[in-house]
C-alpha positions as a printed NumPy array, in Angstrom:
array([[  0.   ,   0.   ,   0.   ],
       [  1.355,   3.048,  -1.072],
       [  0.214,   6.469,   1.28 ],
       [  0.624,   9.918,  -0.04 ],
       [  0.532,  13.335,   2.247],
       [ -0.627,  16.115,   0.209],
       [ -0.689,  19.817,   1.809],
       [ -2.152,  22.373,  -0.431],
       [ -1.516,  25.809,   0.324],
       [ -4.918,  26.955,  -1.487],
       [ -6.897,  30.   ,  -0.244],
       [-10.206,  30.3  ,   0.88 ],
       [-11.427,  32.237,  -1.19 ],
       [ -9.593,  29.906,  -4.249],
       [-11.577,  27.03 ,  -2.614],
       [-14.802,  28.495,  -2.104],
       [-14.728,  29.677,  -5.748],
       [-15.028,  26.369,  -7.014],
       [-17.708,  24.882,  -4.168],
       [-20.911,  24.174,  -5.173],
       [-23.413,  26.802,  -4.278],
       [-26.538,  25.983,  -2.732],
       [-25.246,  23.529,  -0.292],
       [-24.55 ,  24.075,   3.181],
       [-22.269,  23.308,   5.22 ],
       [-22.189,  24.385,   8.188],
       [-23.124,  21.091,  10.162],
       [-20.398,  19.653,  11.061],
       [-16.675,  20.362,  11.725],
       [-14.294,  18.178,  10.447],
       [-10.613,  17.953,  11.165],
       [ -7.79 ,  19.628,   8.811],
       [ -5.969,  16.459,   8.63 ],
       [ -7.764,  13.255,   7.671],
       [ -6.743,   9.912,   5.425],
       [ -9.033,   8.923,   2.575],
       [ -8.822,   6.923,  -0.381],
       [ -7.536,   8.458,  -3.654],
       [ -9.747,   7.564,  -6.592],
       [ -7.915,   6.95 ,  -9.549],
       [ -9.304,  10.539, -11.447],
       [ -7.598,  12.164,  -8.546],
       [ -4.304,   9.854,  -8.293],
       [ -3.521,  10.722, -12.299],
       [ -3.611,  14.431, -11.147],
       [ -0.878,  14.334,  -8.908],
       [  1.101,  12.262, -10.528],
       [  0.804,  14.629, -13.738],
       [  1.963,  17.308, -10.645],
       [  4.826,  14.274,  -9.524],
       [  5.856,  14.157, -13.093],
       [  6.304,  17.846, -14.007],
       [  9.307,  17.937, -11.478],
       [ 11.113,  16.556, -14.159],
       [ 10.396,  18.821, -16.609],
       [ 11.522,  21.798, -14.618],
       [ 10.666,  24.597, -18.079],
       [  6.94 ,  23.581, -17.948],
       [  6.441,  24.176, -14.322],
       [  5.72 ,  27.688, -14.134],
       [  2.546,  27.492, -17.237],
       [  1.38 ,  23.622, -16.437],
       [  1.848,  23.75 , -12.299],
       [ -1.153,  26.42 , -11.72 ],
       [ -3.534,  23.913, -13.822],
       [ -2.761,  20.947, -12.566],
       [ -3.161,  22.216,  -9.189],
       [ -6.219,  23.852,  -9.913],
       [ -7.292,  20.424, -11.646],
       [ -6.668,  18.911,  -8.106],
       [ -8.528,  21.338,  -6.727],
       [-11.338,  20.407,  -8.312],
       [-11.502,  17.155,  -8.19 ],
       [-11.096,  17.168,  -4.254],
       [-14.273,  19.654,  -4.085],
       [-16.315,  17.654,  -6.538],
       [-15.154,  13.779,  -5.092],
       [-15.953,  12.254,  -2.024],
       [-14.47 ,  14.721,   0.077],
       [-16.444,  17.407,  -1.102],
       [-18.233,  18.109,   2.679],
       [-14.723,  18.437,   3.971],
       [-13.131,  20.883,   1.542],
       [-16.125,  23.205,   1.518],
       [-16.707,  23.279,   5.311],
       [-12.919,  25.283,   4.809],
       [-14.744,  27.294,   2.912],
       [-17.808,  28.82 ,   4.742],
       [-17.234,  32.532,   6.287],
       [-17.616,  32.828,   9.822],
       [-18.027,  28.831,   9.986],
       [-16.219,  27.003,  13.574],
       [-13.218,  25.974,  10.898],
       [-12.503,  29.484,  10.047],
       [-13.171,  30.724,  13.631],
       [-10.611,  27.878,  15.237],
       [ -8.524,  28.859,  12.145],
       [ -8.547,  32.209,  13.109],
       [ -7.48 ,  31.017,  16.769],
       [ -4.876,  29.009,  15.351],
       [ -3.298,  32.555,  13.999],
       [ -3.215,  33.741,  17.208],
       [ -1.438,  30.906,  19.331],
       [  1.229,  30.833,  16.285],
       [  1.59 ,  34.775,  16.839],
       [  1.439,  34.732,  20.944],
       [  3.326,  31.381,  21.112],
       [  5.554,  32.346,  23.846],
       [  3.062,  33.88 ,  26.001],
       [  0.712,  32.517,  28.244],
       [ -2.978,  32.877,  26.583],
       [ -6.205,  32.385,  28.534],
       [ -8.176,  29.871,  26.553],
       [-11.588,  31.033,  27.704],
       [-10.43 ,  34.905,  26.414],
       [ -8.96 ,  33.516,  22.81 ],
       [-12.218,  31.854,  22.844],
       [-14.145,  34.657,  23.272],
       [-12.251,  36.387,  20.876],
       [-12.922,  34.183,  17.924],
       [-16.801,  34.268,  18.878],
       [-17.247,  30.98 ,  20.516],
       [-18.352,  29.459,  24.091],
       [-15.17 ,  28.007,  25.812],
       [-17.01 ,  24.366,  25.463],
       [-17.858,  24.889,  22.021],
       [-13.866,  25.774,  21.078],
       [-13.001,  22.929,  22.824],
       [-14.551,  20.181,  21.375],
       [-14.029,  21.98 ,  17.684],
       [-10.294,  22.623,  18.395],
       [ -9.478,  19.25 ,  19.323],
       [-11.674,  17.889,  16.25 ],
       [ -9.498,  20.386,  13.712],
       [ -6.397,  19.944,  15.087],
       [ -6.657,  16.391,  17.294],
       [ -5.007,  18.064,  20.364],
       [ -6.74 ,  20.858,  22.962],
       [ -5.54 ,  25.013,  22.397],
       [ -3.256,  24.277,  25.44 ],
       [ -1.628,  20.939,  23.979],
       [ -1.219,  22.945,  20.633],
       [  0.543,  25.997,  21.859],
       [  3.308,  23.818,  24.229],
       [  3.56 ,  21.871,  21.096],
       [  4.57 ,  25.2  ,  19.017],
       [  6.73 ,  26.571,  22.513],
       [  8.568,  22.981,  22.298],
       [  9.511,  23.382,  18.217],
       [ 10.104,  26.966,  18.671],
       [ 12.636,  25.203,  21.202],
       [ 14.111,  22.63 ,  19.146],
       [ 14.466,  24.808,  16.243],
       [ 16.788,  27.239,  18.722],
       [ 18.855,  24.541,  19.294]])
């Protein structure tokens, strides 16, 4: 079995471009990171991406496309749900994103959890249980964990 990790550094906005309208969702949270299978539409489209490393010329016309192309096919597969729920304004993804910003900034202070909570609009229960679903750890767990690389990388 062959597993692939794929991190996209697509926008919002990029995303929510190509989501279908009508739908909502809102419902649910799901986390950022998550293992699925690849269908075999999607697998050709990053290996086109694999292959164009070695055909370094091309890169700069064919790389937007094919990215784009995956893109696309992640919004319109099976993990369609997922990928849009990045999408939604104001949605408990973007607010837990938004508190994500602010541990990475305020690392190396101590922030009260029930205040950052606040400040992203949610109930300290409520950014609990959707922190730990995003990220798999709790806002406390996550900024030690950025405090202990900050470390490592130091030394």
């Amino acid at each position: 079995m062959i597993y692939l990790l794929m991190i996209t550094d697509c926008t919002r906005s990029s995303l929510a471009m190509r989501v279908s309208r009508g739908k909502d969702f809102t419902k649910k949270i799901y986390s950022g990171i998550f293992i699925g299978n690849v269908g075999d539409s999607l697998s050709g489209s990053v290996l086109r991406l694999v292959r164009l490393l070695e055909t370094q010329r091309y890169i700069e016309v064919v790389l937007p496309i094919i990215k784009c192309e995956i893109s696309y096919r992640l919004i319109n597969g099976e993990y369609e749900i997922r990928i849009a729920s990045i999408t939604q304004v104001d949605s408990k993804m973007q607010r837990i994103s938004a508190a994500i910003k602010i541990l990475k900034t305020n690392f190396n202070s101590l922030v009260n959890m029930e205040r950052l909570a606040i400040e992203v609009g949610m109930s300290i229960s409520s950014f609990n249980t959707h922190f730990k679903s995003v990220t798999a750890m709790t806002a406390l767990q996550y900024q030690k964990r950025l405090w202990y690389l900050d470390m490592l990388a130091k030394s």
